[in-house]
C-alpha positions in Angstrom: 94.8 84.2 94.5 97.1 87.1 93.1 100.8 87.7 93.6 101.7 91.3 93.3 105.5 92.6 93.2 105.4 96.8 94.1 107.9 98.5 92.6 108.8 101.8 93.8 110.8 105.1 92.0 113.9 107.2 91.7 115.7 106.9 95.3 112.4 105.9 96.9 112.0 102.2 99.5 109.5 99.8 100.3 109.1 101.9 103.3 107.6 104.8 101.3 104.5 103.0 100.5 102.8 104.4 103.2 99.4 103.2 104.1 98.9 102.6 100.5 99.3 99.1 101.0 96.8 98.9 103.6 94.2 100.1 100.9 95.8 97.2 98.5 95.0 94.6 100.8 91.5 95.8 101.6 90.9 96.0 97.6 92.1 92.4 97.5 92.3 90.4 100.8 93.8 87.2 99.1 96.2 89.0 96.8 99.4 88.1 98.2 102.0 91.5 98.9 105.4 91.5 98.2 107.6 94.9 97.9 110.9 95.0 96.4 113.6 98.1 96.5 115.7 98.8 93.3 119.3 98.0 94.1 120.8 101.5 95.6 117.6 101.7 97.5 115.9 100.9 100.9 117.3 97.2 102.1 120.1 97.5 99.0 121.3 100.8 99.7 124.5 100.2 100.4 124.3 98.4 96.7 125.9 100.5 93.6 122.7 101.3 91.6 122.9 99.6 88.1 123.5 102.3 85.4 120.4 101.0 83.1 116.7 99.8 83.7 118.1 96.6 82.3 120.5 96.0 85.2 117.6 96.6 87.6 115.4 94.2 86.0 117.9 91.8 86.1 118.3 92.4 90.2 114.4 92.0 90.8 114.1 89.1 88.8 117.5 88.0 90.7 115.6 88.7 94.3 112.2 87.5 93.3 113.6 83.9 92.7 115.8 83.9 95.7 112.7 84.9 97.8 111.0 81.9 96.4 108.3 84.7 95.1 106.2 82.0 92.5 105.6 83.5 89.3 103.3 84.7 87.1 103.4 87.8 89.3 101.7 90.8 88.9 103.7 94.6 89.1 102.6 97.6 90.6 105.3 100.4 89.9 105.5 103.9 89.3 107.8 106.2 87.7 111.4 104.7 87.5 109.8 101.6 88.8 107.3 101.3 86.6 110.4 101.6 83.5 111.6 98.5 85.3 108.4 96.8 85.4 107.9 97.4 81.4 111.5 95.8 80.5 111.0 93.3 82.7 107.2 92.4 81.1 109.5 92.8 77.8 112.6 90.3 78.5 110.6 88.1 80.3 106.6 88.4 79.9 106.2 84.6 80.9 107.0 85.8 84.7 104.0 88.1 84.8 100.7 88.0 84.7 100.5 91.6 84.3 101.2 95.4 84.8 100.3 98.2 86.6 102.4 101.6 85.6 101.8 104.7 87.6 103.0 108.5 86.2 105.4 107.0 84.4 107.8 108.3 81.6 109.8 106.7 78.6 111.5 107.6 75.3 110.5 107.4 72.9 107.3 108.5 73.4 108.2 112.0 75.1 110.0 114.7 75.2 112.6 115.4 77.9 110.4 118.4 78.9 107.3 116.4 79.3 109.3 113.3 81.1 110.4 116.1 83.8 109.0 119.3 84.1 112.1 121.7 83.8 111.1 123.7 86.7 112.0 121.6 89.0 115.3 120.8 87.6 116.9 123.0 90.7 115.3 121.2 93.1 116.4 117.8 91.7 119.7 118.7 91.9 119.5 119.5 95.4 117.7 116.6 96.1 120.0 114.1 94.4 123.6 116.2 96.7 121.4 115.3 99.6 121.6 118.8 101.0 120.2 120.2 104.5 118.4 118.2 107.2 116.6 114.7 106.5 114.0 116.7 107.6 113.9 119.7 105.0 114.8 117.3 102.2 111.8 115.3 102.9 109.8 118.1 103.1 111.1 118.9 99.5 110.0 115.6 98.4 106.5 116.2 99.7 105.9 119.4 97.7 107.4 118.0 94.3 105.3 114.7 94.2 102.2 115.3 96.5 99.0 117.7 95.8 98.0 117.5 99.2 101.5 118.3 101.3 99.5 120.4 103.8 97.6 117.9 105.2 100.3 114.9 104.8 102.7 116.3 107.1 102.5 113.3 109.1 104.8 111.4 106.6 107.3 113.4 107.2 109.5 112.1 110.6 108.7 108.8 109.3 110.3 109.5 105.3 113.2 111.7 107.4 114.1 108.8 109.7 114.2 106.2 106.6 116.7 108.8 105.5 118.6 108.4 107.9 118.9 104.8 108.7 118.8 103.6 105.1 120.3 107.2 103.0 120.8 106.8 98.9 124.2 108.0 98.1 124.5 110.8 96.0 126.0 108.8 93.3 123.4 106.4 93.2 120.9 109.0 92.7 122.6 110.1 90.2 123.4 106.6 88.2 118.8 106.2 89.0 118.8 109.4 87.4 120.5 108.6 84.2 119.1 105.1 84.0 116.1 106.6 83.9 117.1 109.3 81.2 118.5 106.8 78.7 116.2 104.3 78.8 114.1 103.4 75.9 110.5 101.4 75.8 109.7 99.2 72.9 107.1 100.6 70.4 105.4 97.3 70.6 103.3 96.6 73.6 104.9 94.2 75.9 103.2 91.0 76.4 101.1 91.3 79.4 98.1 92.9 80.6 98.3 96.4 81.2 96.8 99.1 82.7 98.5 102.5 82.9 97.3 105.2 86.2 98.2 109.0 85.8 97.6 112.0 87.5 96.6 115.3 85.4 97.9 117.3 87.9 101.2 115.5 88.3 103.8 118.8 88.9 106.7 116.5 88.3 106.1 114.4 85.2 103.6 116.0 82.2 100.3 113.4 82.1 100.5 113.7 78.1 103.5 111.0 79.0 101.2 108.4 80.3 98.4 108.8 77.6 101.6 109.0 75.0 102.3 105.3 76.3 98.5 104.4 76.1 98.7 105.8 72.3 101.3 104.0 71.4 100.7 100.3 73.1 96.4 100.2 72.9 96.0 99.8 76.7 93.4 101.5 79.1 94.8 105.1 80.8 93.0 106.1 84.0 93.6 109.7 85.2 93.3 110.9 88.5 91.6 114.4 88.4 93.6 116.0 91.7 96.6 114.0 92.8 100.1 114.6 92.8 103.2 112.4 91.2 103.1 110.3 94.2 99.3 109.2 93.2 99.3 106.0 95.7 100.3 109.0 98.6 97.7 111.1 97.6 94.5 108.8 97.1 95.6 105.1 97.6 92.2 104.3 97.8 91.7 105.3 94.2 94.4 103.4 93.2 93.8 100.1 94.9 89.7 100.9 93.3 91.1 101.0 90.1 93.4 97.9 90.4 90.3 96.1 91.5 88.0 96.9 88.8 91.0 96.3 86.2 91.7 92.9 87.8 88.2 91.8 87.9 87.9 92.9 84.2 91.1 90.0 83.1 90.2 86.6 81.8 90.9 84.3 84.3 91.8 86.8 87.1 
């Protein structure tokens, strides 16, 4: 039986998994689930957000042992997340059994460009000043990380009222934000298992930044033909497939 710790992104909550953990348990009904929020976030929003992926780490692995989570664990995590999950597979590997990363980012395998697609830069900004209805913002959030926003309209009340009962501060978007921008991955593989998940059609983060990662640490890339940033919104049945089939392929797993 598995232990899996999700790990979400840049402002984002437990509560935005969606129905993507639904999928994860009918991929693998005796995995056990756990979700944590980055501090800043969801439950810890009223935390001040850590100004380094190190000082997250440090708060999951902080909240993992005062849940009496057992370790090894495994991680699923995307984007700022999934930065947290590969420092925390770097500064402490023997807590993990192994990691998933979904359309994630680092130096120094990118360039800024690739790691976010200046087009958007506009709408970030907005984003992070928490301007205009919980509503409308949401709805910006939808168009930047999903490929399908037409016909997922029905996240939206639910993503606008987590807004409003659990906001991210402007400040703490900003401190996720720069985290984010000055962190720097390892050259060398961490040491866990690791499978890295992108989308080719991410509009937020350039795909070459995933396979950049699988370059440069000799692990297997999956790529999502259609899906957006938010590739567990889009098809979290893919994603939960794909964490099966890797699973199944681990010695011991």
């Amino acid at each position: 039986m598995s232990t899996w710790i999700l790990l979400r992104g840049l402002t984002r909550e437990a509560a935005h998994w969606g129905r993507f953990t639904a999928e994860f348990k009918l991929a693998l009904p005796h995995a056990r689930l756990h979700t944590l929020d980055l501090p800043g976030n969801g439950a810890h929003h009223r935390q001040t957000s850590p100004l380094s992926v190190a000082g997250m780490v440090a708060a999951c692995r902080d909240e993992r042992a005062r849940r009496g989570i057992q370790t090894p664990v495994y991680l699923l995590a995307m984007s700022l997340g999934a930065m947290v999950a590969a420092e925390w597979a770097r500064v402490a590997p023997d807590e993990l059994a192994g990691c998933v990363l979904i359309n994630t980012s680092m130096r120094p395998f990118s360039p800024l460009p690739q790691r976010l697609r200046p087009g958007n830069h506009p709408a970030l900004l907005r984003l992070t000043l928490g301007r205009g209805t919980a509503e409308a913002i949401e709805q910006t959030v939808l168009q930047l990380t999903s490929n399908q926003p037409d016909q997922l309209q029905e996240v939206i009340p639910d993503w606008a009222a987590v807004r409003r009962h659990r906001p991210v501060s402007a400040g703490n978007a900003v401190r996720q934000l720069l985290a984010a921008a000055r962190y720097r991955a390892p050259r060398q593989a961490p040491g866990v298992p690791l499978l890295l998940l992108s989308s080719e059609h991410d509009q937020l983060v350039d795909s070459r930044c995933s396979q950049a990662i699988a370059d440069a640490w000799h692990c297997p890339l999956v790529t999502h033909p259609a899906a957006g940033h938010d590739l567990p919104l889009d098809d979290p049945r893919w994603v939960a497939d794909q964490v099966r089939r890797w699973l199944s392929g681990l010695p011991g797993a």
